[in-house]
C-alpha positions in Angstrom: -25.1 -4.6 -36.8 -21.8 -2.8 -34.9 -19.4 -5.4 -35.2 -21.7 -8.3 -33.2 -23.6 -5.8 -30.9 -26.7 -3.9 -32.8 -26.8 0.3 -32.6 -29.0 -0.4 -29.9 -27.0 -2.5 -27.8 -24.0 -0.2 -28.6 -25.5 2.8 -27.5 -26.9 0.9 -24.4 -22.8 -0.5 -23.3 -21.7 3.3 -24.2 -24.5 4.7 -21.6 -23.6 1.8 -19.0 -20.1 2.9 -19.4 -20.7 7.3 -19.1 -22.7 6.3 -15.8 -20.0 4.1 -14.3 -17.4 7.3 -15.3 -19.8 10.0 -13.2 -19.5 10.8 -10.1 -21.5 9.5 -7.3 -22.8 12.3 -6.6 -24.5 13.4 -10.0 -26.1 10.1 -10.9 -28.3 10.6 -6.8 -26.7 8.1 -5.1 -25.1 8.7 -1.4 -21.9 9.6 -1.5 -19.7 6.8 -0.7 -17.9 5.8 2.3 -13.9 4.8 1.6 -12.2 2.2 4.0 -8.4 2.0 3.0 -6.5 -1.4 5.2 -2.9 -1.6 4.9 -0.8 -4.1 5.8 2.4 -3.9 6.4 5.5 -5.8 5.3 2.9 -8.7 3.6 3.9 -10.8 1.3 2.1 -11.2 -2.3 1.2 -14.6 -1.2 0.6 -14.4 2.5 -3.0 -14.4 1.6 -5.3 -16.9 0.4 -6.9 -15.2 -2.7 -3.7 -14.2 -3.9 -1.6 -17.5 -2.5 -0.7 -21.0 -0.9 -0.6 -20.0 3.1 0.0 -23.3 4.3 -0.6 -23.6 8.0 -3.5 -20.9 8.2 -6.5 -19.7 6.0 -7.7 -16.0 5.6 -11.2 -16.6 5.1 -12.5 -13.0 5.6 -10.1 -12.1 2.9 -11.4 -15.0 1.0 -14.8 -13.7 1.3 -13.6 -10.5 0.6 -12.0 -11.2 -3.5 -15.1 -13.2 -3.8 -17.3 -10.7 -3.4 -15.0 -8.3 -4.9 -12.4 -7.6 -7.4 -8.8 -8.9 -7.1 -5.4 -6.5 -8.7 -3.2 -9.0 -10.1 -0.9 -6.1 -10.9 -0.9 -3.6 -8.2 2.1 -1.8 -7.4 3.4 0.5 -4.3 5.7 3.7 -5.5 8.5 2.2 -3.5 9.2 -0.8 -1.4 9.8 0.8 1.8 7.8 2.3 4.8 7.6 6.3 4.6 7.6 6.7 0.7 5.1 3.9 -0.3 3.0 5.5 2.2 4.2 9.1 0.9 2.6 7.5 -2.2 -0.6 6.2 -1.5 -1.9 9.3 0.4 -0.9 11.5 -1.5 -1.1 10.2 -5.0 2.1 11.2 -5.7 5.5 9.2 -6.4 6.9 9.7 -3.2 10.3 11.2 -5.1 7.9 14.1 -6.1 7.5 15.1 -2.3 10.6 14.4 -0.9 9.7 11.2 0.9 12.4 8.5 0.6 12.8 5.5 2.9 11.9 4.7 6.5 12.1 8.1 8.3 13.0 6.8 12.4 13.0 8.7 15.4 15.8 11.1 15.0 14.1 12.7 11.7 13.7 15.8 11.3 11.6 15.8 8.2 8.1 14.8 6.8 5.3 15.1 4.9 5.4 18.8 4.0 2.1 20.9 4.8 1.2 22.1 1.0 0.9 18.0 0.4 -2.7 17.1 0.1 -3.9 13.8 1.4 -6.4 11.8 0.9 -8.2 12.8 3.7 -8.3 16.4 2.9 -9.8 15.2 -0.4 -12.8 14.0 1.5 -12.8 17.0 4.2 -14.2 19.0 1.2 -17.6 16.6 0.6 -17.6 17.4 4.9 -16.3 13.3 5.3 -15.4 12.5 9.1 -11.9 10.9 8.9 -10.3 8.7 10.8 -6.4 6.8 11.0 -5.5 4.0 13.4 -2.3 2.4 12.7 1.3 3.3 12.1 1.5 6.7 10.3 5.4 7.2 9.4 5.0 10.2 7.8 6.9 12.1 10.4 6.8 11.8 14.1 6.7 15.7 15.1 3.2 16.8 15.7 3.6 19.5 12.5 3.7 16.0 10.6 1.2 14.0 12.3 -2.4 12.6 11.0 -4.1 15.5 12.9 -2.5 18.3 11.0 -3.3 16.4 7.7 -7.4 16.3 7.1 -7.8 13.5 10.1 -10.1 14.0 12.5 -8.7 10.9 14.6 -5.9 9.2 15.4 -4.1 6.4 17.5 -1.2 4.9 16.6 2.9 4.0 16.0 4.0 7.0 14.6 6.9 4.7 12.8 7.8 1.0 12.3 7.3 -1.1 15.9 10.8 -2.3 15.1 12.0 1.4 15.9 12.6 0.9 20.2 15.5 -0.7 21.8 15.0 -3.9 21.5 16.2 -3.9 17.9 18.2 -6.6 17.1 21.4 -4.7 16.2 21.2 -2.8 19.4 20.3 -6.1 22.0 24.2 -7.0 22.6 24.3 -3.3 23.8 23.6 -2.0 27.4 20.3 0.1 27.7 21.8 3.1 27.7 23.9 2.9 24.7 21.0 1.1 23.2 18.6 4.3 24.1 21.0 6.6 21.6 20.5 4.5 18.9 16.5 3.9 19.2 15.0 5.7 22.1 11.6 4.0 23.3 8.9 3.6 21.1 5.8 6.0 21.5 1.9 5.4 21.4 -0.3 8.7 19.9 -3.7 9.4 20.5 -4.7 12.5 18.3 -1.5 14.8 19.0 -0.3 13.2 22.6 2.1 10.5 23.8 -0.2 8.4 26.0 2.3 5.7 26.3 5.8 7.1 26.2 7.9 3.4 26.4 5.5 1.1 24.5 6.7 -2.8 25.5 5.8 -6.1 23.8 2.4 -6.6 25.9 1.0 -3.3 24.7 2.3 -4.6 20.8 0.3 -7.6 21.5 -3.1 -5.6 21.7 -1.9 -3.5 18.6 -4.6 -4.9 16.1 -7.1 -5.5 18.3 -7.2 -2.0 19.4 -6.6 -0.3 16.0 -9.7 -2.7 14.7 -11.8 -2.0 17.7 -11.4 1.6 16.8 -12.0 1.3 13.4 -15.2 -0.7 14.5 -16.6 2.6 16.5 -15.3 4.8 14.1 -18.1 3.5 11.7 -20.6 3.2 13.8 -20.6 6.6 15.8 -20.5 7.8 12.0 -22.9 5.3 10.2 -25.7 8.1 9.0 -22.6 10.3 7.0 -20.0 9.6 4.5 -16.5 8.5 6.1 -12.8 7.8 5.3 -11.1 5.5 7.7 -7.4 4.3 6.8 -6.3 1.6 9.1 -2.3 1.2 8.5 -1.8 -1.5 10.7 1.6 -2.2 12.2 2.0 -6.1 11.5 3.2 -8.3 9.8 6.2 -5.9 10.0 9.0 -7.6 12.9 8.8 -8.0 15.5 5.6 -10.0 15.6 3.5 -10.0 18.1 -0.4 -11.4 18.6 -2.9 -11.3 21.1 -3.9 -14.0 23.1 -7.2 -15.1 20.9 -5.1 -16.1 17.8 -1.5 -17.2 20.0 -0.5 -20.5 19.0 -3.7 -21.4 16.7 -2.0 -21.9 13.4 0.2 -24.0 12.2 2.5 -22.0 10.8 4.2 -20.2 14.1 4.2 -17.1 15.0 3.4 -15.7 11.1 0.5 -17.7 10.7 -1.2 -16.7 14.1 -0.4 -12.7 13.1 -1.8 -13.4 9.7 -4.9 -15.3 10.9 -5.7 -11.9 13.4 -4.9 -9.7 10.5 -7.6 -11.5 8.4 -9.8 -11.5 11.8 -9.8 -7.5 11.5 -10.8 -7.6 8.1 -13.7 -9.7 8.9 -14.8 -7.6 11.7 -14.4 -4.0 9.8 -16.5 -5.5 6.9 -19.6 -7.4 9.3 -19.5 -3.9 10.9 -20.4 -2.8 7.1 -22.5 -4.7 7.1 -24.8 -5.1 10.0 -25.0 -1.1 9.8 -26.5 -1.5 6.0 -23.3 0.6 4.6 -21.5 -2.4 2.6 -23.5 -1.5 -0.8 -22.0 2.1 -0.4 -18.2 1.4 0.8 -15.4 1.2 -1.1 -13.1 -0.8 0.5 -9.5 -1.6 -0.3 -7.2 -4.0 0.9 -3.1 -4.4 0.1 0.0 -3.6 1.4 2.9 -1.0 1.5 5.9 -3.9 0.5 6.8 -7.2 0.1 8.4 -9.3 2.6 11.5 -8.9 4.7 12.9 -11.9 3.6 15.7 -12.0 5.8 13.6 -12.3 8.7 12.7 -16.0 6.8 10.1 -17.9 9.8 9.1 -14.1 10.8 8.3 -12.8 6.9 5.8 -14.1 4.3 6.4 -14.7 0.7 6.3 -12.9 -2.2 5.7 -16.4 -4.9 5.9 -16.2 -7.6 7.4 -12.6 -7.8 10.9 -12.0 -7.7 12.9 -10.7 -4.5 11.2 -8.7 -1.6 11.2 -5.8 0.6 13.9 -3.1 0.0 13.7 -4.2 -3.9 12.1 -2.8 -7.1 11.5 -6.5 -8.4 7.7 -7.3 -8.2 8.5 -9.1 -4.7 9.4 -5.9 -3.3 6.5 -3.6 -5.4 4.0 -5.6 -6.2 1.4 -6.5 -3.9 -1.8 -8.1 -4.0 -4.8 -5.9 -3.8 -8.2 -6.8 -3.1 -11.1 -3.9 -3.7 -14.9 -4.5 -2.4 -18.1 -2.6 -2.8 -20.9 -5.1 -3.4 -23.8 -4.5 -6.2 -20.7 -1.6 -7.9 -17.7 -3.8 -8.3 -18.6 -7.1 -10.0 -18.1 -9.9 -7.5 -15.1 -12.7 -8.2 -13.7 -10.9 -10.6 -9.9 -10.5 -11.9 -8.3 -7.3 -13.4 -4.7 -8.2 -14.6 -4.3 -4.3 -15.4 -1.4 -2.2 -14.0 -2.6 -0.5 -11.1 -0.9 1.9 -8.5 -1.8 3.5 -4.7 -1.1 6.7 -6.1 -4.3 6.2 -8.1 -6.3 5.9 -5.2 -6.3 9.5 -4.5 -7.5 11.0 -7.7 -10.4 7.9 -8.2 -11.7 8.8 -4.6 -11.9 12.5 -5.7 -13.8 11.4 -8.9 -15.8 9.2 -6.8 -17.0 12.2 -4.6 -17.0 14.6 -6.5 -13.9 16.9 -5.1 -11.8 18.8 -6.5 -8.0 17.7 -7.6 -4.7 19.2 -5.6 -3.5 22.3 -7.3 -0.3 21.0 -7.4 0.6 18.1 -10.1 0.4 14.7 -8.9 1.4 11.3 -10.5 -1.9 9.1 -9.8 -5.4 8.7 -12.3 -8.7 7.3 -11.8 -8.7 3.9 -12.0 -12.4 3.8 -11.0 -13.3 2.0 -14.6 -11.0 -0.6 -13.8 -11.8 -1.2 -10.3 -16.4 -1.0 -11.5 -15.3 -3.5 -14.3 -15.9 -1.4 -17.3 -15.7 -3.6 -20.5 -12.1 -3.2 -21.9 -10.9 -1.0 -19.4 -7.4 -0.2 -19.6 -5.1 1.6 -17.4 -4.6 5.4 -17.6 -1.0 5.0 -17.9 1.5 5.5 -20.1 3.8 3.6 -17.7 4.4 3.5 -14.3 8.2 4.3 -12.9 9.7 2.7 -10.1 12.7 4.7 -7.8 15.0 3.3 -5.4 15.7 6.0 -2.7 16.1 8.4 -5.3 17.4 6.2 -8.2 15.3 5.4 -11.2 15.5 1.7 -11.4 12.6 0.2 -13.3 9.7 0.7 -15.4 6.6 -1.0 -16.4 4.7 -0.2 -19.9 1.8 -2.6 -20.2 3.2 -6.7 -20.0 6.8 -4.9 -20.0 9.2 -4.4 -17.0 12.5 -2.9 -18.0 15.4 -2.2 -14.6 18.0 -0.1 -15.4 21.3 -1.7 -13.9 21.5 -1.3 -10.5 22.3 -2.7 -6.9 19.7 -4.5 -4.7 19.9 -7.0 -1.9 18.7 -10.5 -1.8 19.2 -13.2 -0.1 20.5 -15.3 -3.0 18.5 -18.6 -2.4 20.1 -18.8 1.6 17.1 -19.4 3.8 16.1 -16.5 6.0 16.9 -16.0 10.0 14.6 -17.6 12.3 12.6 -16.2 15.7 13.0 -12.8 15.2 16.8 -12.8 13.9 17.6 -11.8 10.7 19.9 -13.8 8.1 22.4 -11.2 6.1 21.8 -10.5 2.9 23.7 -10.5 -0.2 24.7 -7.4 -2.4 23.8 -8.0 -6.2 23.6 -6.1 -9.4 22.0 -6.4 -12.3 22.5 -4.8 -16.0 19.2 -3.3 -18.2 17.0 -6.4 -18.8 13.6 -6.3 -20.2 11.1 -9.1 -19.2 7.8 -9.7 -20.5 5.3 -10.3 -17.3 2.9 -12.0 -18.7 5.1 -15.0 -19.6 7.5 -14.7 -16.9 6.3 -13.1 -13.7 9.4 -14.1 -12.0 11.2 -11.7 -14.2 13.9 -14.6 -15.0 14.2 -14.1 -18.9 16.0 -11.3 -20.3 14.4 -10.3 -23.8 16.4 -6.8 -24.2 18.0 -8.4 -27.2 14.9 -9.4 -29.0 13.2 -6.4 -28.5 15.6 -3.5 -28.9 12.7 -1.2 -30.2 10.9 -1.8 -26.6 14.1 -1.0 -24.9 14.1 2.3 -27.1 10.9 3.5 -26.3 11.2 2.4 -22.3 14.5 4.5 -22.3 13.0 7.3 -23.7 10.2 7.1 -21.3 12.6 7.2 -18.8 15.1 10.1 -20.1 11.4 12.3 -20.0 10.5 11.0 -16.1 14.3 11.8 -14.8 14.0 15.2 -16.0 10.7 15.9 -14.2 11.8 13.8 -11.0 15.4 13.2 -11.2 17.5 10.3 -10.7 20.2 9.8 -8.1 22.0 13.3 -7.3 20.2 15.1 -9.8 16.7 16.7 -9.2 13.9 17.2 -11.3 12.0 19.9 -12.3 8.5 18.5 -10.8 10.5 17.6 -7.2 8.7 18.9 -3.7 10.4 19.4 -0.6 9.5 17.2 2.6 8.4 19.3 5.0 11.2 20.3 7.7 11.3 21.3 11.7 
């Protein structure tokens, strides 16, 4: 006997294990497909698997962990627009290449061209690719999905907020308002084809992006595919189409979370009815946490501390939900630390392409995500930055912040109808909390665990020198790519 398994049952679990570390492509089986949804501005609990979502159910979603595998622990870069989507598609922390923030319609910045996305990953294995949603990597064509391995694209090119109805700009005339956020823009491949986008075109956002996501896989059901569907809700302001107006109980949230759901449902039955489901990974989370001072227009981040615009798990943590029946085990939990910057490098093991040249930050995660026995995660620790401030880091159940400023709304209740509610400016000094006991990071532990602190400092000292911190550059950082 090996501990309680005999040599033969060892060496079976160590074979189980090398196959599920292969590539698709050298254990015979069809390359696989990738579907990546990403919600934005959704709370950690605005869905049912992960949450109480009183007033509405997400039962596609539902489905969807229970045949699955739901990320307890899975964190964006950065709990803001641009950069955690600079992160996720390029498996980068978005410090690394140059992405910070929301970028609006007066940038003149980025994603730079050397940056490889995801989708140029799969151009290599001859994938057709595909992104409907809201892109915010830059609005100039030079930045736009087409120059960057997609072979489609229709979409926001930043948040639907960004137009002149803004609700710091709606006590100004139009013309004054029109300086500050001209009108908002709808792209199809490289062209404006709706130049002043109002709130009855915002209405048919989802439908459309889902509708195209439907024909995406079926006009490419019989070879492998990456479709990325960024949609532009649950970000303010909300808007729904008629079929789910008024049908939860919950206002206007609910009914925007119960179409949301209803897209889910309809990219995965497409999966299905065309036979692909058993060889599509799909994934399912969200670029931040809620805007909480939007309160009756925002979800909620429960038990997790704080929201958007925040490094505190409200803001960073999101829930995650990854599906590929018969290859990830159905119902199934993994607590591990997981990133979106893993994604990249686990769909190039998947298919067998080849890494950037360049560094990047991510691993493959793909033992976590199949289930491997003991898996752990790739990490030595995962760093979370501010703009370009180091805040906080995470080492296993540890979360250490660095003092800092951050916004919250300090237990006020949030605006309602569309209107924000100010926020508060707070600071905190170092803490260390332990997240397994206190995922509300409410219990300072620094001082019974100074050797902790010690070795998540000196973690810290190495990433600032590679990325920076603040005013001071790294020697790992990449430029955003400029007009």
């Amino acid at each position: 006997m090996i501990g309680r398994f005999t040599q033969g049952e060892t060496m079976m679990k160590c074979y189980l294990t090398l196959l599920l570390l292969l590539p698709f492509s050298l254990l015979g089986a069809s390359t696989p497909n990738i579907v990546v949804i990403f919600i934005d501005d959704m709370g950690y609990a605005d869905i049912d698997p992960f949450g109480d979502t009183p007033g509405y159910e997400t039962p596609n979603l539902t489905r969807m962990a229970k045949e699955g595998r739901k990320f307890t622990d899975f964190y964006v870069t950065q709990a803001v627009c641009s950069a955690s989507r600079a992160g996720l598609l390029t498996g980068c922390y978005n410090v690394r290449v140059g992405i910070l923030g929301a970028l609006g319609p007066s940038a003149k910045h980025g994603i730079h061209p050397d940056e490889v996305t995801i989708a140029e990953i799969c151009k290599q294995e001859d994938y057709a690719t595909a992104c409907y949603g809201k892109w915010h990597l830059g609005h100039h064509r030079k930045f736009l999905p087409m120059q960057h391995g997609f072979d489609d694209y229709f979409g926001l090119p930043y948040s639907n907020d960004m137009w002149p109805f803004h609700p710091g700009v709606m006590h100004l005339p139009m013309e004054k308002r029109l300086k500050k956020w001209p009108h908002l823009p709808l792209i199809e491949g490289n062209t404006v084809i709706n130049p002043q986008v109002d709130g009855t075109a915002q209405e048919q956002l989802t439908t459309q992006y889902t509708e195209r996501a439907v024909r995406f896989i079926e006009q490419n059901s019989k070879r492998p595919f990456f479709l990325y569907v960024p949609h532009s809700m649950v970000h303010v302001p909300l808007y729904v189409s008629d079929k789910f107006k008024g049908k939860s109980k919950n206002g206007l949230f609910g009914d925007v979370m119960m179409e949301v759901d209803w897209s889910v449902g309809q990219i995965l039955e497409t999966l299905r009815k065309h036979d692909l489901d058993k060889n599509t990974l799909v994934i399912f989370t969200a670029d931040n946490g809620p805007w909480l001072s939007y309160g009756d227009h925002a979800g909620s981040a429960a038990p997790l501390r704080e929201g958007k615009g925040t490094m505190w798990d409200g803001g960073c943590r999101e829930s995650c939900i990854m599906w590929m029946p018969g290859t990830i085990p159905a119902g199934t939990v993994c607590k591990e630390p997981a990133m979106t910057i893993d994604i990249l490098p686990t769909v190039a093991h998947l298919i067998g392409a080849e890494l950037p040249g360049h560094p990047i930050d991510g691993k493959n995660i793909w033992p976590l995500i199949a289930g491997t026995a003991e898996a752990k995660s790739p990490h030595e620790a995962y760093y979370f930055y501010k703009g370009s401030q180091l805040q906080a880091i995470r080492k296993g159940k540890w979360k250490m912040h660095w003092p800092h400023g951050y916004r919250t709304m300090a237990g006020k209740p949030g605006g309602t109808g569309g209107i924000p509610a100010s926020y508060t400016n707070a600071k905190t000094d170092l803490v260390l909390y332990n997240l397994e006991e206190d995922i509300g990071e409410r219990v300072d532990l620094k001082d019974r665990y100074p050797e902790v602190v010690e070795e998540l400092s000196s973690l810290g000292d190495r990433m600032r020198r590679d990325l920076g911190d603040s005013k001071v550059k790294g020697s790992g950082f990449r430029p955003a790519g400029r007009l």
